[in-house]
N, C-alpha and C positions, 0 to 999 in steps of 0.2 A: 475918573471916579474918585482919585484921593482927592484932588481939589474939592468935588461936589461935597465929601464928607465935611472937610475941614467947615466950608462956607455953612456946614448946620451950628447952630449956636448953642455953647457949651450945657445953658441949663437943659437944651433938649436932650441933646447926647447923655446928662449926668440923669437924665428921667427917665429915659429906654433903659438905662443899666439897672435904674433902683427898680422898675416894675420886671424886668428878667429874673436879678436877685430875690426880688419879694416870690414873685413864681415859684420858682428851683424851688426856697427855702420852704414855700407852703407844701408843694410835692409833698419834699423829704419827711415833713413833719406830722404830714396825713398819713404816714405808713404806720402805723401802731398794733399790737394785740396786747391784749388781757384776757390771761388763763381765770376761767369760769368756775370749773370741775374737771379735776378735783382742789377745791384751794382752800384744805384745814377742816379736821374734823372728821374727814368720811370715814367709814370703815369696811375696805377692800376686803373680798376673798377670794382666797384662791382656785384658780381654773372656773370661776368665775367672770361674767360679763361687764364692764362697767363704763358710764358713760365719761369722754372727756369731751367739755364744751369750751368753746372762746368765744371771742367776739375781737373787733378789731377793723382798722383801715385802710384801704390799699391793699391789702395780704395777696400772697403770690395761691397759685394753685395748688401746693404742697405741703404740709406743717410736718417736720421733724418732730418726735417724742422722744425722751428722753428720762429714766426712771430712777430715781436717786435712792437707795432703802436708809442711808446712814446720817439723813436729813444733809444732804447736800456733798457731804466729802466723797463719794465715787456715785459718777455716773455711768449708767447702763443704755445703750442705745435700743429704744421700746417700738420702733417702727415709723412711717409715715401713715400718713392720712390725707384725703384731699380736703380743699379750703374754698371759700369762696373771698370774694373781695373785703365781703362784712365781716367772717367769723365761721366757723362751721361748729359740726359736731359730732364723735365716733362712738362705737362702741369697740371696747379693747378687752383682750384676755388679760386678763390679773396674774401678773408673771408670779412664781413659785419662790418667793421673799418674804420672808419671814419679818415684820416689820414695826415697828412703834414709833416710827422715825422718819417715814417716807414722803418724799417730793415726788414732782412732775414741773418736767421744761419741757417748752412748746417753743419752735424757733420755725421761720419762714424760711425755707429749705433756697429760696432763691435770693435771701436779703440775711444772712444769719446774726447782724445786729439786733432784728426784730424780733423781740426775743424776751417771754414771760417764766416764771414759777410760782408756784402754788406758795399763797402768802404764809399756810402755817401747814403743819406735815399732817399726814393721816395715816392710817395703823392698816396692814396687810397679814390678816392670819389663813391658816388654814380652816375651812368651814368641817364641821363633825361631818361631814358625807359628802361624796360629789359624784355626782351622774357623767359618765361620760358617753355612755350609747343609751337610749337613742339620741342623737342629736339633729340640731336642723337641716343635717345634709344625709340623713339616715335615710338610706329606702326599708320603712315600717307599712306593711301588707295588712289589710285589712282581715280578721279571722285566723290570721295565720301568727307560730312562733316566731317573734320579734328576740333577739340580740340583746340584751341589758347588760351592762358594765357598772360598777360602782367602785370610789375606795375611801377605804374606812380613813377618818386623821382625828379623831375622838374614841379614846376608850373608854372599855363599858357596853361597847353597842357587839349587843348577840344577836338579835336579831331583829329583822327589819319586817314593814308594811309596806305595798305596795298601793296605789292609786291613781289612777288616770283621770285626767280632766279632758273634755273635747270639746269646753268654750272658752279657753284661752287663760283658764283659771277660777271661771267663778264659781263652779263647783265640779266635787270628785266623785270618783264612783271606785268601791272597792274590788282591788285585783288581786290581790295575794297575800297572804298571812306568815308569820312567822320563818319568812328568808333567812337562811343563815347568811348572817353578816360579811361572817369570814371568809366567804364563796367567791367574793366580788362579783360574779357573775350568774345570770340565768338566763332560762327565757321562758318570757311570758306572751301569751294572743293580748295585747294591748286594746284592743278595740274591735269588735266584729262587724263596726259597718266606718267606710269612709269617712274622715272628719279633718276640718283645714287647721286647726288650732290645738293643736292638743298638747299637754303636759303631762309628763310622768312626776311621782312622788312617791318618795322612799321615806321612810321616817323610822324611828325608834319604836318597836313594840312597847318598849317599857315606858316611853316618853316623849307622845307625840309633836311635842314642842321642838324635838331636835329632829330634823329634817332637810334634805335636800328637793329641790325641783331640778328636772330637765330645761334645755331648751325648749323653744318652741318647734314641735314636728307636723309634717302632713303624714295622714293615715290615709293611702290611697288601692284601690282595685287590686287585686292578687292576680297575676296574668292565668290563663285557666287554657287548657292544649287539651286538643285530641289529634291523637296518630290517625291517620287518613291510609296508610299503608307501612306494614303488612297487614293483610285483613283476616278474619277469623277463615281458619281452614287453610289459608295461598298453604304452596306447597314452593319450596325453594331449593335451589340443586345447591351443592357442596359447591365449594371453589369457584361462585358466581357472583357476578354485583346485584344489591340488591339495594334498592329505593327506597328509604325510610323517609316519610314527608307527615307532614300535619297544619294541622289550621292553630291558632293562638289569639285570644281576644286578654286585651288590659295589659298588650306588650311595655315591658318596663325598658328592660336590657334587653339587647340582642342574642348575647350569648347564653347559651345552655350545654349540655352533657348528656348523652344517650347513652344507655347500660342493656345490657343482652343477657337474658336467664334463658338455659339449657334443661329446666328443670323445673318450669312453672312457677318462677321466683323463690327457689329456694337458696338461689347463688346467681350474684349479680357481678359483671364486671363492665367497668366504661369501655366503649369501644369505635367510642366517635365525639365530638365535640362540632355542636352545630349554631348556625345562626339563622335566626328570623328575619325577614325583612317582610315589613307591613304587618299582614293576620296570617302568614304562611312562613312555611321554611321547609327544607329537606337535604338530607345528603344522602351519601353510594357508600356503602358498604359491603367488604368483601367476605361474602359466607366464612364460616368456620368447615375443616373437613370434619364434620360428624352426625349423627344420625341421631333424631331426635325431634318428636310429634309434641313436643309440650315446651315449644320455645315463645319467648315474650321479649318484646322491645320497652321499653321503659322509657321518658323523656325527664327530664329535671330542670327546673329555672336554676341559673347562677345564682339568681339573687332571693327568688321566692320561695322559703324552704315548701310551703305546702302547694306550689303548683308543677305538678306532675303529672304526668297519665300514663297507661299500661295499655302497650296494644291485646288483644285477642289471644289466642293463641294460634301458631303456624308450625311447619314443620319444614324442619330441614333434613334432606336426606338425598344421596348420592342417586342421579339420575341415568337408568342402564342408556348407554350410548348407544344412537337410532341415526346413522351415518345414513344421507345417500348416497346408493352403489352407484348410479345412474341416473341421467335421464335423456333420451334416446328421443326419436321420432318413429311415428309408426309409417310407416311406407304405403299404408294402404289409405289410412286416414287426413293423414299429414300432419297429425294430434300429437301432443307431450306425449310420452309414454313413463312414468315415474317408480323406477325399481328401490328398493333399499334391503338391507339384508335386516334377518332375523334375529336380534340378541336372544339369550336364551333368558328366562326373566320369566319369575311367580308373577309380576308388578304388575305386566301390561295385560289388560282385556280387551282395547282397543288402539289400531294405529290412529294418528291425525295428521293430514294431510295439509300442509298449509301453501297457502301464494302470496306471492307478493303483490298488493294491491300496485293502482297508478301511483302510491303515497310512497313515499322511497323509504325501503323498510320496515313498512308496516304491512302485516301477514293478518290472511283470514282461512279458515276451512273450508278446503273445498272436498273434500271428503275422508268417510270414516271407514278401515278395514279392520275387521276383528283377526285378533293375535293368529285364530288358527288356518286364515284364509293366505293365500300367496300374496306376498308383500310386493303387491303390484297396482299400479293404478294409471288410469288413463284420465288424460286433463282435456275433456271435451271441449273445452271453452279455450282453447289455445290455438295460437297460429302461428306455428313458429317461423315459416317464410314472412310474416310480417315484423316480428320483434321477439326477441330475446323474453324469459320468465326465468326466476327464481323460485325453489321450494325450500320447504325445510319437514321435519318430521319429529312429531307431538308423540304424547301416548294418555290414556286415560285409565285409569285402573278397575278395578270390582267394585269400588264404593262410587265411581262417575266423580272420580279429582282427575284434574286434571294438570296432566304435567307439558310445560309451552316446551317448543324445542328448543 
């Protein structure tokens, strides 16, 4: 092989070098950026949106920012952004710089020679007002109180206007009057029907020219719940689980908060924390020991203050204990024969008799004894030389409720 080299002739060899050379050198020389925006003259504000554009050749996938306030003497590291080959272009938050002097570098995070600055400096002040909820990452409910944040950095301003836009600015529609400034915060129904574009607007009562706008937000469906259980009237024993479920359409979040009144909502406490998955949801909750016909469940969205519902009302109240004594065979029949004893009890008007179906654990009535008959019953439908039966023992009161065993 070293012979075959030698035997090529010099100007060939000195020609493969200078087109390698010219190569490399074009590469190297193809990698460029030129910072766009911001470069001289803009005028930044703070917490505020603002575009940085390049353009450029070869660029790595990456661009380094970097933010100068003192026109170049200390620089402040302002984030990355991704690039493409030609140049890209971001939107960045307006860091909290007070500024008449300010630069911007842009460097290729994977070449850090490649590397521009904004050719003359541009000014970062604070804007008179600045919205910070709702923002584009806000869940804002259609009809319902929305979250609004502001802070004042112009004095003077007492108080503010309100105005929502829902086409992306071309025009407003007025929401509220005379906000105290000083509040930084409220809340207002932004919008009572869905919209994809929307803007908030605060301004000066005195002086509509000074003003802030929001981001861009979506105004979406308010989740809307009905409890499915406890139902109007159920009757629930003390010291028992108890099923609290319901249906959910326009689910946002999964999570919500269930509150329990003892007193027809006159006094609420949380007493569960539940999640939806799909249009449903439910949890088990363990009765309180106490006695009380004017009880309500309540359900609450995490996120949506107005999507709530109240179940019915039910009652909870301690259930007199209805043991079975027995259950025998009768000798003559070959039938269950099903004894229990008598509590003593205003409550009960009638016993109920229950079986357990082919379903494992699931009980039906197979007969009804009134309180003052003997607490006796025969299960004609039984064989006990063929298989085993379970009962259990109900009661029903004067009004025909019905309490399960």
């Amino acid at each position: 092989m070293k012979q075959r080299y030698n035997s090529i002739p010099k100007y060939v060899r000195f020609l493969a070098f200078a087109v390698f050379f010219a190569a490399t050198s074009t590469t190297l020389q193809a990698q460029s950026i030129t910072l766009l925006a911001p470069n001289g003259g803009e005028a930044w504000l703070v917490d505020n949106y603002e575009e940085v554009s390049w353009t450029g050749q070869g660029l790595g996938n990456v661009m380094r920012l970097e933010f100068s306030p003192d026109g170049g003497g200390d620089w402040w590291y302002f984030g990355e952004v991704p690039s493409t080959p030609n140049g890209g272009s971001a939107m960045v938050g307006v860091p909290p710089f007070l500024s008449q002097n300010a630069l911007l570098r842009i460097t290729d995070l994977g070449n850090p020679t490649v590397s521009d600055i904004s050719d003359a400096t541009f000014t970062v002040s604070f804007p008179p007002i600045s919205i910070y909820e709702p923002s584009s990452s806000s869940a804002v409910f259609a009809n319902t109180l929305t979250y609004v944040n502001w802070t004042l950095y112009q004095q003077g301003i007492t108080l503010l206007n309100a105005e929502i836009s829902t086409d992306n600015g071309l025009t407003y529609t007025p929401l509220a009057q005379n906000l105290n400034a000083f509040l930084g915060s409220t809340y207002l129904i932004l919008s009572e029907t869905p919209a994809n574009a929307c803007i908030l607007k605060l301004y000066d009562a005195e002086d509509p020219s000074t003003f802030a706008l929001s981001q861009v937000f979506q105004v979406i469906p308010a989740p809307v719940y009905n409890i499915t259980s406890p139902v109007e009237g159920q009757i629930v024993n003390v010291n028992s689980f108890l099923t609290i479920s319901w249906n959910v359409q326009n689910l946002y979040g999964a999570e919500n908060y269930i509150e329990f009144s003892p007193d027809n909502g006159e006094t609420w406490e949380v007493i569960a924390y539940g999640m939806s998955q799909g249009t449903s949801g439910s949890v088990v909750w363990y009765t309180p020991n106490l006695s009380s016909d004017e009880c309500l469940i309540r359900i609450n969205d995490s996120y949506s203050l107005s999507s709530t519902d109240v179940s019915d009302v039910f009652t909870i109240m301690p259930y007199p204990e209805t043991p079975i004594c027995m259950v025998t065979v009768d000798s003559l029949t070959n039938q269950n024969v099903i004894i229990w004893e008598k509590p003593s009890s205003d409550l009960i008007a009638d016993f109920l008799i229950y079986k357990e179906t082919d379903e494992f654990n699931v009980y039906e009535v197979i007969d009804t004894v009134s309180y003052e008959d003997v607490p006796m019953v025969t299960d004609f439908d039984s064989n006990p030389a063929m298989r085993p039966y379970r009962y259990k023992i109900g009661f029903m009161d004067n009004e025909n409720r019905v309490f399960p065993s």
